[in-house]
C-alpha positions as CSV (number, residue, x, y, z in Angstrom):
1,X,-9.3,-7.5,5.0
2,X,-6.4,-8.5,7.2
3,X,-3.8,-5.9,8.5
4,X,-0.1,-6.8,8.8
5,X,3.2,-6.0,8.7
6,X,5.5,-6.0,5.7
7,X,7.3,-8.6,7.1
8,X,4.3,-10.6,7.6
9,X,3.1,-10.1,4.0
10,X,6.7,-10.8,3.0
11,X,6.4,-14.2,4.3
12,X,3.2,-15.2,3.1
13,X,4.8,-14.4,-0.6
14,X,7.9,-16.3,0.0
15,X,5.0,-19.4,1.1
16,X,3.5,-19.2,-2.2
17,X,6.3,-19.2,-3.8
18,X,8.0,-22.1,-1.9
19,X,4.1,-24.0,-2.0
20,X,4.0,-23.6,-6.0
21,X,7.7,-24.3,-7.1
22,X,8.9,-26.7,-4.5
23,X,6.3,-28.4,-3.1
24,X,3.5,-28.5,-6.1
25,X,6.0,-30.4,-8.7
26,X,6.9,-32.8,-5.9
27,X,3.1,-33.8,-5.5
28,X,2.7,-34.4,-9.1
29,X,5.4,-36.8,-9.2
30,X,4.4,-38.5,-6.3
31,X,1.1,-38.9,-8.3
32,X,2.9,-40.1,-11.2
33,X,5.4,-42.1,-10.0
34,X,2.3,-44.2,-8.1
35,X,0.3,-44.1,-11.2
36,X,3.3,-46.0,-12.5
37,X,2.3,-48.8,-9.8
38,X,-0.6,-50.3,-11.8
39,X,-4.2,-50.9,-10.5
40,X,-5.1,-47.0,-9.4
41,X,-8.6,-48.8,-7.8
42,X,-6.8,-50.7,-5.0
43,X,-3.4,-48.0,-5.4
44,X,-3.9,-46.5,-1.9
45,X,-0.2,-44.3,-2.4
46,X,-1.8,-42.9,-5.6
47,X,-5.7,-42.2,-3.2
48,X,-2.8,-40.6,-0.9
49,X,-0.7,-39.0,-3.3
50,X,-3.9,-36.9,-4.5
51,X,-5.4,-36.4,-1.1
52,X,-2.1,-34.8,-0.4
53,X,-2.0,-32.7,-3.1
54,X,-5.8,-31.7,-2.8
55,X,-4.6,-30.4,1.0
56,X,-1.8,-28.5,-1.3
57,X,-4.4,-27.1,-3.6
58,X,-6.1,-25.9,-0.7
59,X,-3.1,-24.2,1.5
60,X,-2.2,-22.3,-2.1
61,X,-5.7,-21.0,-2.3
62,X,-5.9,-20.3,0.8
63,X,-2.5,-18.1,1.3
64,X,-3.7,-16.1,-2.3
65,X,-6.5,-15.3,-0.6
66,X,-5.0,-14.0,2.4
67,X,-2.8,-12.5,-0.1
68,X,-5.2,-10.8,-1.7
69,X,-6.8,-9.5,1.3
70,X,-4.1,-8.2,3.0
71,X,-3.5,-4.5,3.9
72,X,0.3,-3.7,4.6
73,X,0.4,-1.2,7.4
74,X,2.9,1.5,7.3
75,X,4.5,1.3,10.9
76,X,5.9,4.4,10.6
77,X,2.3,6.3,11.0
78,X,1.3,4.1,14.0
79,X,0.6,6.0,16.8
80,X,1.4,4.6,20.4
81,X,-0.9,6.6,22.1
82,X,-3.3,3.7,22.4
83,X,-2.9,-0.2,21.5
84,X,-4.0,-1.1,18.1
85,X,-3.0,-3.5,15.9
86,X,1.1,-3.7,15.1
87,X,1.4,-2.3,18.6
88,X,3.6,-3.9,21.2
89,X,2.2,-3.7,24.6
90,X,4.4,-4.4,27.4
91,X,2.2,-4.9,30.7
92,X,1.7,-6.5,34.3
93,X,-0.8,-9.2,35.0
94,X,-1.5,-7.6,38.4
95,X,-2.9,-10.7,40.1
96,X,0.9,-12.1,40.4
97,X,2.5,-9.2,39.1
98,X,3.9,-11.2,36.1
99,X,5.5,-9.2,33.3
100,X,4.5,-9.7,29.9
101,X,4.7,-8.3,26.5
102,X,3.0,-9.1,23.5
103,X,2.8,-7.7,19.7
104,X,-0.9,-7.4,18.4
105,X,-0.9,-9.0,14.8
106,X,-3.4,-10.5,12.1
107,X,-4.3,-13.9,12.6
108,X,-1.6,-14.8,9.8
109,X,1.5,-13.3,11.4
110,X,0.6,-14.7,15.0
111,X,3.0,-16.8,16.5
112,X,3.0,-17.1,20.2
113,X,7.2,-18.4,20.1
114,X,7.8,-14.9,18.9
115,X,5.5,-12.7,21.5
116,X,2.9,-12.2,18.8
117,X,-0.4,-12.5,19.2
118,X,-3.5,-12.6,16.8
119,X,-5.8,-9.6,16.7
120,X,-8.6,-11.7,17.6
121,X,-7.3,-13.6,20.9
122,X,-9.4,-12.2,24.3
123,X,-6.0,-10.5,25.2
124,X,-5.9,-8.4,21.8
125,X,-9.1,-7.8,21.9
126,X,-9.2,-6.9,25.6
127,X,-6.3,-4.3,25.3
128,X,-7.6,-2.6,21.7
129,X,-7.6,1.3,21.7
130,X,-6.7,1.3,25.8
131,X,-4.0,3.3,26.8
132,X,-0.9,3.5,28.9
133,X,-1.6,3.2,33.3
134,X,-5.4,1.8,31.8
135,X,-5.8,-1.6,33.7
136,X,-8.2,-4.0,32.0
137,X,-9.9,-6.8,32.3
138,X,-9.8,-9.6,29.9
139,X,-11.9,-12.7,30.3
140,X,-9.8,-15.8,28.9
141,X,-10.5,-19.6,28.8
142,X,-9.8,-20.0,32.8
143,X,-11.3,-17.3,33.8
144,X,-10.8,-13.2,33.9
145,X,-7.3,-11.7,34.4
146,X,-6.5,-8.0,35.3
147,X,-4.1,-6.5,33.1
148,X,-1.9,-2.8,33.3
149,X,-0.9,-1.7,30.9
150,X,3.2,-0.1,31.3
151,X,4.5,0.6,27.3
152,X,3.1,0.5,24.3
153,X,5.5,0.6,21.0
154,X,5.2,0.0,17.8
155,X,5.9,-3.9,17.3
């Protein structure tokens, strides 16, 4: 099960729908119109044309599952007493008292452009059910970084 945000889940629809009206018919007639190009045993724009709709297939199966699966979270009866996921946590990497801020999300909704972070990154997972003034230390990829925590909202 996968916890988001109703904006997250909101998107994944609009996906769907975009994958199965949009982008679905253009892959058929890509098939078709290259079917119209003769020989399909040495026809390597048809061989593409259904390997690309195959990865289609897949990305549309994928997102219904996700779908499925997904558990909007009501924001409203978030607490910010400690972080959890849909929290934003504002804190201080207190090696070089860098300022950062990050919202906890499912792995669906992450997106780092935005300040949002999967669930299941060593930083989410590192901060999970700590609270404000709590420093912790997270190992990462290069190595172990001390975090304080300042503010946590709901994201």
């Amino acid at each position: 099960m996968a916890y988001m945000s109703q904006e997250g889940y909101d998107k994944l629809i609009a996906e769907l729908k975009r994958l199965e009206s949009i982008e679905r018919p253009k892959a058929s007639a890509a098939i078709a119109e290259a079917r119209e190009k003769g020989d399909l045993s040495e026809n390597s724009e048809y061989d593409a044309a259904k390997e690309a709709q195959a990865h289609l297939e897949d990305k549309i199966n994928q997102l219904k599952v996700t779908i499925s699966e997904a558990k909007v979270v009501d924001t409203s009866r978030l607490s910010t007493d400690a972080v959890q996921i849909l929290s934003k946590v504002e804190m201080t990497n207190m090696t070089n008292k860098a300022k950062m801020t990050y919202t906890i999300v499912s792995e669906s909704e992450a997106n780092l452009r935005e300040g949002k972070i999967s669930i299941k990154t060593p930083i989410a997972q590192g901060l999970l059910n700590h609270k404000v003034g709590d420093e912790v230390e997270v190992k990462i990829p290069r190595g172990t970084i001390k975090l304080r925590i300042d503010r946590i909202t709901v994201g």
